[in-house]
VOVO-646039 format. One record per atom (N, C-alpha, C, CB): residue number from 1; x, y, z; atom name. Coordinates in pm, 1 decimal. Glycine has a CB too. Layout:
BEGIN
+-----+----------+----------+----------+----+
|   i |     east |    north |       up | at |
+-----+----------+----------+----------+----+
| NUM |        X |        Y |        Z | CA |
...
+-----+----------+----------+----------+----+
This chain:
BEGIN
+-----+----------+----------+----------+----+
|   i |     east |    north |       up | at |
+-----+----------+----------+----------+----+
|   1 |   5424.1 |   2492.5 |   9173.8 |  N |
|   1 |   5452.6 |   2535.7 |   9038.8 | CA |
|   1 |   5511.0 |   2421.0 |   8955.8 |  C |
|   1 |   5548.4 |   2654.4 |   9040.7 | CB |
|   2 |   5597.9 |   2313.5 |   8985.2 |  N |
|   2 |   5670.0 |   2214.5 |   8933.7 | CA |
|   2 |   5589.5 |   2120.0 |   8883.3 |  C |
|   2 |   5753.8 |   2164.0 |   9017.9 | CB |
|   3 |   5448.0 |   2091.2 |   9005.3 |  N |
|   3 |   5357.2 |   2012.9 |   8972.9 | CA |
|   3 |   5271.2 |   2039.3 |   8838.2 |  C |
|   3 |   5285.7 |   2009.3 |   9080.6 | CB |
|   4 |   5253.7 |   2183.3 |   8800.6 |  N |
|   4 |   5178.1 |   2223.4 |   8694.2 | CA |
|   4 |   5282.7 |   2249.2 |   8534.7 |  C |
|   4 |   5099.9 |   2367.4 |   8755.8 | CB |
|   5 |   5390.1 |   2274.8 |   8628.6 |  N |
|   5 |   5478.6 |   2247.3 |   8470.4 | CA |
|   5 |   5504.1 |   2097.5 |   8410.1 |  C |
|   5 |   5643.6 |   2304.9 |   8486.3 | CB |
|   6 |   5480.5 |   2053.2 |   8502.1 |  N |
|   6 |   5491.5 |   1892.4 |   8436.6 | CA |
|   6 |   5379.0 |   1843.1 |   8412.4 |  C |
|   6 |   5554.6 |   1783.3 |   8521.0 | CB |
|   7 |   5235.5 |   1888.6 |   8500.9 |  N |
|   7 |   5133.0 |   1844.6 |   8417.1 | CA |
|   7 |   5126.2 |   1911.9 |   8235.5 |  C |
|   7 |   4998.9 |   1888.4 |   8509.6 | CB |
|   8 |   5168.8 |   2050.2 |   8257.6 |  N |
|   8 |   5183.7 |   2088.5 |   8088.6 | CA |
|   8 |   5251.9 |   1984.1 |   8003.8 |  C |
|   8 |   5277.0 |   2226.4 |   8062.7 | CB |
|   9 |   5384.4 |   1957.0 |   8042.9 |  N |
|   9 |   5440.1 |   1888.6 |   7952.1 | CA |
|   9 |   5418.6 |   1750.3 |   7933.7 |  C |
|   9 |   5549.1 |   1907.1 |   7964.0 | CB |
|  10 |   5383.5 |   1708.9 |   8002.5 |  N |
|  10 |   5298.4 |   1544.8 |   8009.7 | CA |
|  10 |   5172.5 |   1532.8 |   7896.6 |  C |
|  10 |   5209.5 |   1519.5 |   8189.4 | CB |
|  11 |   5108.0 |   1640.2 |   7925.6 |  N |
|  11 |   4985.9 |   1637.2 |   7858.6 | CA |
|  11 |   5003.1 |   1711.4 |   7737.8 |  C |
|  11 |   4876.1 |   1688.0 |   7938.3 | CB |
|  12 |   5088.5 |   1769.0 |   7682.3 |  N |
|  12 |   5162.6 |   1786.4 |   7528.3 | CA |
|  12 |   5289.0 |   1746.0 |   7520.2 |  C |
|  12 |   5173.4 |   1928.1 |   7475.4 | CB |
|  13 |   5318.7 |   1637.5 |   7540.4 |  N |
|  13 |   5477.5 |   1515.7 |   7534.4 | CA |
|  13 |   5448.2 |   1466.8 |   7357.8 |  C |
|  13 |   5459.9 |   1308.7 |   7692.5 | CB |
|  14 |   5289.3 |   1489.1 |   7276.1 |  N |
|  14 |   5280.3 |   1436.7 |   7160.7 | CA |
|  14 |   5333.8 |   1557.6 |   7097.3 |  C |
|  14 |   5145.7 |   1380.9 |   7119.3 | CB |
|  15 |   5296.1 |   1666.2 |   7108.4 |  N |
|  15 |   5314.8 |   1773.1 |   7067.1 | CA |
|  15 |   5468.2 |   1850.9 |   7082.3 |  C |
|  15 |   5214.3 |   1830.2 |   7122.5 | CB |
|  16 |   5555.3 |   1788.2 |   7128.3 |  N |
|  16 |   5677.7 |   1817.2 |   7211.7 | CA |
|  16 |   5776.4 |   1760.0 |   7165.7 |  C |
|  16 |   5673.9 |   1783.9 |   7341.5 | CB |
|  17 |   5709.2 |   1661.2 |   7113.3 |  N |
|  17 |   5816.2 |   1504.0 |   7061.0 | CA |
|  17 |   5879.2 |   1569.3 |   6905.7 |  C |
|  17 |   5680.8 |   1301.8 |   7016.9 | CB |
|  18 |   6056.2 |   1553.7 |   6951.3 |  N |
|  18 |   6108.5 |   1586.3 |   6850.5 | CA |
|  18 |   6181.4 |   1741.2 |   6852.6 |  C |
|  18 |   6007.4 |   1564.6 |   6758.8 | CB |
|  19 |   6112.6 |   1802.1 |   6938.1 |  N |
|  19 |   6186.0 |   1922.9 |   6998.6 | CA |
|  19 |   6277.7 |   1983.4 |   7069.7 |  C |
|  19 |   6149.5 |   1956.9 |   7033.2 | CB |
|  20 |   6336.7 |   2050.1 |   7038.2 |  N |
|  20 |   6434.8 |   2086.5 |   7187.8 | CA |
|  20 |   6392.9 |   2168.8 |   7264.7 |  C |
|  20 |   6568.5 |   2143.1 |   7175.3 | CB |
|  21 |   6385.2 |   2129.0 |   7408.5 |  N |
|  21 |   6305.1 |   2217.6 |   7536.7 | CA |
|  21 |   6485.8 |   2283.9 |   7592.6 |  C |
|  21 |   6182.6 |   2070.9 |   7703.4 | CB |
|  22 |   6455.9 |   2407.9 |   7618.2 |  N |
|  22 |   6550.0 |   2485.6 |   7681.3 | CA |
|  22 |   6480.2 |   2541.8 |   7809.6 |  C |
|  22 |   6603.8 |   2595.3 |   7585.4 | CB |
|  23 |   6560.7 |   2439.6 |   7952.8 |  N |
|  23 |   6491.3 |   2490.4 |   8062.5 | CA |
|  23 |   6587.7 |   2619.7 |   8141.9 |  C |
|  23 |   6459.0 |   2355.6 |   8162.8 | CB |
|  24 |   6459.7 |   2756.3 |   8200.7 |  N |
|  24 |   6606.9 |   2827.1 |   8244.7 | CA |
|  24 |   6477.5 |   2854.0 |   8323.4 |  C |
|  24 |   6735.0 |   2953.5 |   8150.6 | CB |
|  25 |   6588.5 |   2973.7 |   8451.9 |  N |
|  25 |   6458.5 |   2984.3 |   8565.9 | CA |
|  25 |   6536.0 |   3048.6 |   8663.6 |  C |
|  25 |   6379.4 |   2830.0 |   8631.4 | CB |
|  26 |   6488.8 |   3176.6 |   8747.7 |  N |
|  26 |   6555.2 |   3242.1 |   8856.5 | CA |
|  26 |   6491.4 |   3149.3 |   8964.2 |  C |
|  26 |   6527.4 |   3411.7 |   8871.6 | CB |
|  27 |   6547.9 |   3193.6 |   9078.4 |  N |
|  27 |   6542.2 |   3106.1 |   9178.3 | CA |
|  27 |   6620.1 |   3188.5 |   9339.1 |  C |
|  27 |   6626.8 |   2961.1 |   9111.1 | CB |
|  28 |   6605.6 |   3108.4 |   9463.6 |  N |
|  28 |   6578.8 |   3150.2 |   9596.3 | CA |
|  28 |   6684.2 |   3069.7 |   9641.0 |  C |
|  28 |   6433.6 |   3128.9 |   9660.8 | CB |
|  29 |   6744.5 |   2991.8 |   9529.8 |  N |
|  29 |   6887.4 |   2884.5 |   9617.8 | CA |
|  29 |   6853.0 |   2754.9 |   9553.6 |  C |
|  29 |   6880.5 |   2857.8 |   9832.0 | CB |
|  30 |   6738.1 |   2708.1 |   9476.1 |  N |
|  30 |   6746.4 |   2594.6 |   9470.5 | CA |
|  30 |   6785.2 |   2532.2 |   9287.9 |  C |
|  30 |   6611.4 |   2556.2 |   9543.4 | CB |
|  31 |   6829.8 |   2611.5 |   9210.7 |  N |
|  31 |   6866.6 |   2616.8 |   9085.0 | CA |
|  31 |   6795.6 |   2557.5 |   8995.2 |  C |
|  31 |   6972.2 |   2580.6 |   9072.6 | CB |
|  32 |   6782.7 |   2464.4 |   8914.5 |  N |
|  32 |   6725.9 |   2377.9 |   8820.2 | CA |
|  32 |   6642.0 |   2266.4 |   8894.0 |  C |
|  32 |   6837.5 |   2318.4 |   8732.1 | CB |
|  33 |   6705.6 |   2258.5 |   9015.9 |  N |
|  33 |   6598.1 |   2160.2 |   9104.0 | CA |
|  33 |   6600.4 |   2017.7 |   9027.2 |  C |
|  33 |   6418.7 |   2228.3 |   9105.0 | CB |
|  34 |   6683.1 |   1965.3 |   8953.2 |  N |
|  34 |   6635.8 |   1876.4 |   8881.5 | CA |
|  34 |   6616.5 |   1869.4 |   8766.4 |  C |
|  34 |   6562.6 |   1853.4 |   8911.0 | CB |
|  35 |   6498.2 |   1975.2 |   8737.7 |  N |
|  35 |   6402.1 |   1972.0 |   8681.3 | CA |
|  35 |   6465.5 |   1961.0 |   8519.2 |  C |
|  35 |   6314.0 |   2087.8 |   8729.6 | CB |
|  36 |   6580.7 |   1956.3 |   8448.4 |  N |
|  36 |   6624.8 |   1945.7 |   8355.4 | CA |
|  36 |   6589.2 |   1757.7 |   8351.6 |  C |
|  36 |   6770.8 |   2021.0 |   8355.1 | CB |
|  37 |   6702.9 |   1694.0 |   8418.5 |  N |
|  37 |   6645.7 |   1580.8 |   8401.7 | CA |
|  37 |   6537.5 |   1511.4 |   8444.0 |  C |
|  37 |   6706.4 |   1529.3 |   8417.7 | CB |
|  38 |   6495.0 |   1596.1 |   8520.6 |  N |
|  38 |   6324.2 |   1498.1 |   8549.5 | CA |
|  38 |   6230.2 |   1546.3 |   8417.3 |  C |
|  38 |   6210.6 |   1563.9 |   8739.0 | CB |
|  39 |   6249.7 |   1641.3 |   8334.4 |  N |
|  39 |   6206.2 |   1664.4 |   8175.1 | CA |
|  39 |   6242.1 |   1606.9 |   8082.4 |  C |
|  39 |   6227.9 |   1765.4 |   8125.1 | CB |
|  40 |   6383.2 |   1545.2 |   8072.9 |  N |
|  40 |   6441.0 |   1450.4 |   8025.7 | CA |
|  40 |   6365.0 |   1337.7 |   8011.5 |  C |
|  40 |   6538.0 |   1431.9 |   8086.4 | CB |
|  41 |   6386.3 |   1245.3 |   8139.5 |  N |
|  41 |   6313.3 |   1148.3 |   8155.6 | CA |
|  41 |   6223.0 |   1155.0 |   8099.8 |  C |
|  41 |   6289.8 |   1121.8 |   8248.9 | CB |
|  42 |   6012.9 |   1259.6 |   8143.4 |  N |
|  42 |   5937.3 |   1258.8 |   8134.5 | CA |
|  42 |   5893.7 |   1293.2 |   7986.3 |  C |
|  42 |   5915.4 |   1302.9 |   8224.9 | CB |
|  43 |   6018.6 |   1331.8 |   7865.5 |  N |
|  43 |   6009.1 |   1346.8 |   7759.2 | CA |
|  43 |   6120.2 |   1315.7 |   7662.5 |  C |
|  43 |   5971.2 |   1446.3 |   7759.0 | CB |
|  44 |   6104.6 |   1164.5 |   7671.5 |  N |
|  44 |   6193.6 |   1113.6 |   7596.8 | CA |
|  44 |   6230.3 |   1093.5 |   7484.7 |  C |
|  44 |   6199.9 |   1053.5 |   7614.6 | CB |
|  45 |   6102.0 |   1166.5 |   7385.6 |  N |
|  45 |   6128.2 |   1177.3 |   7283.9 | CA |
|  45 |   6199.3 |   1328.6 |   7249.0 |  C |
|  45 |   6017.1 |   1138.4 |   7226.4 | CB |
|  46 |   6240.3 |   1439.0 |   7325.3 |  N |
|  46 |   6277.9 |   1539.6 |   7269.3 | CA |
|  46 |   6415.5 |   1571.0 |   7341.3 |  C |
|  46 |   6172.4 |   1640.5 |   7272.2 | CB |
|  47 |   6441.6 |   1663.4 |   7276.4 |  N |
|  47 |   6598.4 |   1720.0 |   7345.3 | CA |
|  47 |   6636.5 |   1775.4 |   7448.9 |  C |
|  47 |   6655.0 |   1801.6 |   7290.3 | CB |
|  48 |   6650.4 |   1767.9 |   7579.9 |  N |
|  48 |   6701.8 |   1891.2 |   7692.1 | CA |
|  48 |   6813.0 |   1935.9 |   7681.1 |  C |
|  48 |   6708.0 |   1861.0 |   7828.2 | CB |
|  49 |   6807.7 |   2074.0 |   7638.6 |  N |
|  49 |   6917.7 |   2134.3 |   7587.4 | CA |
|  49 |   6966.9 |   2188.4 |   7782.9 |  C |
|  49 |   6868.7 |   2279.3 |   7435.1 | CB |
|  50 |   7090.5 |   2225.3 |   7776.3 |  N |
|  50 |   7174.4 |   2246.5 |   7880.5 | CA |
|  50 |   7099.9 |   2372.7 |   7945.0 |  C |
|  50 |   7331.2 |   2267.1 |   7834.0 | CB |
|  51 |   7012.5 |   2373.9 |   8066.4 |  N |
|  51 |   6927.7 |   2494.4 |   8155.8 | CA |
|  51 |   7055.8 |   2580.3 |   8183.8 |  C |
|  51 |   6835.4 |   2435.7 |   8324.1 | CB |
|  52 |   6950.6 |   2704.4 |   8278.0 |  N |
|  52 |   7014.5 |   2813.3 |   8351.4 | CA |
|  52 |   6964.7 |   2826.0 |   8430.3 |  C |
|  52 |   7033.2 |   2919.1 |   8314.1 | CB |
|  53 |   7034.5 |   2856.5 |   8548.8 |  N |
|  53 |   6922.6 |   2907.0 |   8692.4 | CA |
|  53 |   6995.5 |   3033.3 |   8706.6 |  C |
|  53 |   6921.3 |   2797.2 |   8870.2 | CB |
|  54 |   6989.2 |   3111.7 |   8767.3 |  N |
|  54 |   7002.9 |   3233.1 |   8809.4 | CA |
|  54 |   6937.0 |   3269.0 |   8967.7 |  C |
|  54 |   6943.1 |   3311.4 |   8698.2 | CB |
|  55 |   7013.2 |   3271.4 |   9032.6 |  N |
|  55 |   6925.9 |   3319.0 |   9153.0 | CA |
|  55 |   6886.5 |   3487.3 |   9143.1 |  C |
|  55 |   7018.5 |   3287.6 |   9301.4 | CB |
|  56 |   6770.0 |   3521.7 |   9209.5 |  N |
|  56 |   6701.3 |   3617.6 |   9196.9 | CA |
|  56 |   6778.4 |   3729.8 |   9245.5 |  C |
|  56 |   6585.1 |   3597.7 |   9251.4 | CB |
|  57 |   6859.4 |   3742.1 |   9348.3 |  N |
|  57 |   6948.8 |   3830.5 |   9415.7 | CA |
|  57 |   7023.8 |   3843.4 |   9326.9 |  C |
|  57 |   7009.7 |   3798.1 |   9534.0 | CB |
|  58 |   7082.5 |   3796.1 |   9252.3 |  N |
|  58 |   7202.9 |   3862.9 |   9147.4 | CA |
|  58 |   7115.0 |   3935.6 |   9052.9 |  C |
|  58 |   7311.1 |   3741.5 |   9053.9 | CB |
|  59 |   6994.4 |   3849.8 |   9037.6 |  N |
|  59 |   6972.5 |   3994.1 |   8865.5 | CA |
|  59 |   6918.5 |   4080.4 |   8939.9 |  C |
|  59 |   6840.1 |   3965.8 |   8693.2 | CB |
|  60 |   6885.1 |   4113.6 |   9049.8 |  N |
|  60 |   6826.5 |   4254.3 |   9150.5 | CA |
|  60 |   6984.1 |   4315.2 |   9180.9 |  C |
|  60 |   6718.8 |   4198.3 |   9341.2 | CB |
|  61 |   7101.9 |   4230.2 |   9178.3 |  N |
|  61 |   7197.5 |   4322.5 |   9249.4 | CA |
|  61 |   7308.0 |   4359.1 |   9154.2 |  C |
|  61 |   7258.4 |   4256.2 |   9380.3 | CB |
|  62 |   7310.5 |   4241.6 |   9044.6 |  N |
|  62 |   7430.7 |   4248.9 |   8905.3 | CA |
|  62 |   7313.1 |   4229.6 |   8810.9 |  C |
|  62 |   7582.1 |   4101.9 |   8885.7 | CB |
|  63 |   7241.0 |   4322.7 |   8763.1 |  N |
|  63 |   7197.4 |   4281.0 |   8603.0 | CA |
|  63 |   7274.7 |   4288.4 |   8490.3 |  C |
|  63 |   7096.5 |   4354.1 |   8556.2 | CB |
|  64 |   7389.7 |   4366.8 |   8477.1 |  N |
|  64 |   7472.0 |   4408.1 |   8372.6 | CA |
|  64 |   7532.3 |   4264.9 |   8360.2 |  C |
|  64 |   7576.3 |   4539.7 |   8403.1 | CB |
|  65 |   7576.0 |   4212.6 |   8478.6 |  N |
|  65 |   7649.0 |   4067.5 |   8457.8 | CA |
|  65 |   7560.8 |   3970.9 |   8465.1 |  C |
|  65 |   7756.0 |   4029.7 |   8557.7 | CB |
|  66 |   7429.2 |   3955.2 |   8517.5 |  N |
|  66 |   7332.0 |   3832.7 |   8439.5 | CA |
|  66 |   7320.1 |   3851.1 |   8366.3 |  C |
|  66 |   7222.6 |   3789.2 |   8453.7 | CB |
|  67 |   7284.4 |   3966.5 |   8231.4 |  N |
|  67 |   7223.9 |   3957.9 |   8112.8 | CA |
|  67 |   7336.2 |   3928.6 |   8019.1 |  C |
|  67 |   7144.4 |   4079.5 |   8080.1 | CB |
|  68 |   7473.5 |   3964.8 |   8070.5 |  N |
|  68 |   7604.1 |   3887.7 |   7942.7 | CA |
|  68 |   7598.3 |   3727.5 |   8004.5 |  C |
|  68 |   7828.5 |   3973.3 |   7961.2 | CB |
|  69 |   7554.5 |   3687.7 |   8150.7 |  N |
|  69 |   7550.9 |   3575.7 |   8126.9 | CA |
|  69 |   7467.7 |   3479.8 |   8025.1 |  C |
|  69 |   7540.6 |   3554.5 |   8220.8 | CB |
|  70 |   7349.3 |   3542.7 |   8000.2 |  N |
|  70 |   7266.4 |   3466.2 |   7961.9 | CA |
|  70 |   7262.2 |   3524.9 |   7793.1 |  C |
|  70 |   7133.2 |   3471.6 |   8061.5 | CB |
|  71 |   7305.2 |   3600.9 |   7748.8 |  N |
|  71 |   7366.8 |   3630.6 |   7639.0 | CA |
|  71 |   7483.6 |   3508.0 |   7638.1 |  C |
|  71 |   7417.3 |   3788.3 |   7641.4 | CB |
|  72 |   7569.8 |   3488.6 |   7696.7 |  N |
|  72 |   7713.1 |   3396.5 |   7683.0 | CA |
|  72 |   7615.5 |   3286.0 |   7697.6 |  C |
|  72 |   7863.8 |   3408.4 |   7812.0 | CB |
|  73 |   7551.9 |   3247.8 |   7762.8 |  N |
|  73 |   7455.0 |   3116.6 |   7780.5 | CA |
|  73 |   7364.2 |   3063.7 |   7630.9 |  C |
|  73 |   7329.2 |   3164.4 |   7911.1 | CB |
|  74 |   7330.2 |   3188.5 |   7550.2 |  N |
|  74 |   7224.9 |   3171.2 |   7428.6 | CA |
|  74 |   7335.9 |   3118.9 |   7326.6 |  C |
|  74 |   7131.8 |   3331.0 |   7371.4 | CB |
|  75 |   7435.3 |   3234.9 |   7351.0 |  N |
|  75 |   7527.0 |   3205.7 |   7240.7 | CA |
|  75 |   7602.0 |   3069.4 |   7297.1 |  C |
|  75 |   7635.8 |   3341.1 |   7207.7 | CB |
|  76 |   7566.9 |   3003.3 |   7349.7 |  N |
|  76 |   7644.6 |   2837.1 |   7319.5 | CA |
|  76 |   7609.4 |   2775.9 |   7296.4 |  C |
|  76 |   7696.1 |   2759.2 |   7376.7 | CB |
|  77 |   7441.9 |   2775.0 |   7328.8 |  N |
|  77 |   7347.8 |   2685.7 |   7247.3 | CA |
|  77 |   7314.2 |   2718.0 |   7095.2 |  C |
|  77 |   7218.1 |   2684.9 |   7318.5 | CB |
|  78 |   7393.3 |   2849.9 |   7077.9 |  N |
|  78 |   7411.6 |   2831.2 |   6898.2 | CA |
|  78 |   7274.4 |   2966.5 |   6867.4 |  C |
|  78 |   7351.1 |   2600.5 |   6813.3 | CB |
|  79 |   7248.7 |   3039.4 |   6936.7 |  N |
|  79 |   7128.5 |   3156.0 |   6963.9 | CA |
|  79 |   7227.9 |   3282.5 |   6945.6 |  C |
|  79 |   7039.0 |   3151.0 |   7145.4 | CB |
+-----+----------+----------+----------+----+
């Protein structure tokens, strides 16, 4: 999956340039993986605004408290 999100953004980096990318993403243990600054890097002309990971077991076991997280998460990036 990582391999094809970065072929996306590679191959619209013209189209991208100047933007702010907001990376967020549930997950199995392995969180952002990186993948904030390896988007960084690979798109240096635009903004990486501060990601979210969420592992998948909490929004199956606390949704009431992931969704104020990510409510408290929107609202700091100014959302």
């Amino acid at each position: 999956m990582e391999a094809l999100l970065y072929t996306f953004f590679e191959t619209n980096a013209d189209a991208l340039s100047g933007k702010t990318l907001i990376p967020f993403s549930t997950h199995a243990g392995s969180g952002l993986s990186g993948f904030d600054r390896k988007l960084s890097n690979a798109l240096s002309d635009s903004t990486v605004a501060k990601g979210l990971a969420i592992a998948g077991t909490d929004c199956q076991n606390s949704p009431d408290r992931m969704e104020k997280m990510v409510e408290d998460w929107l609202h700091g990036l100014g959302f």
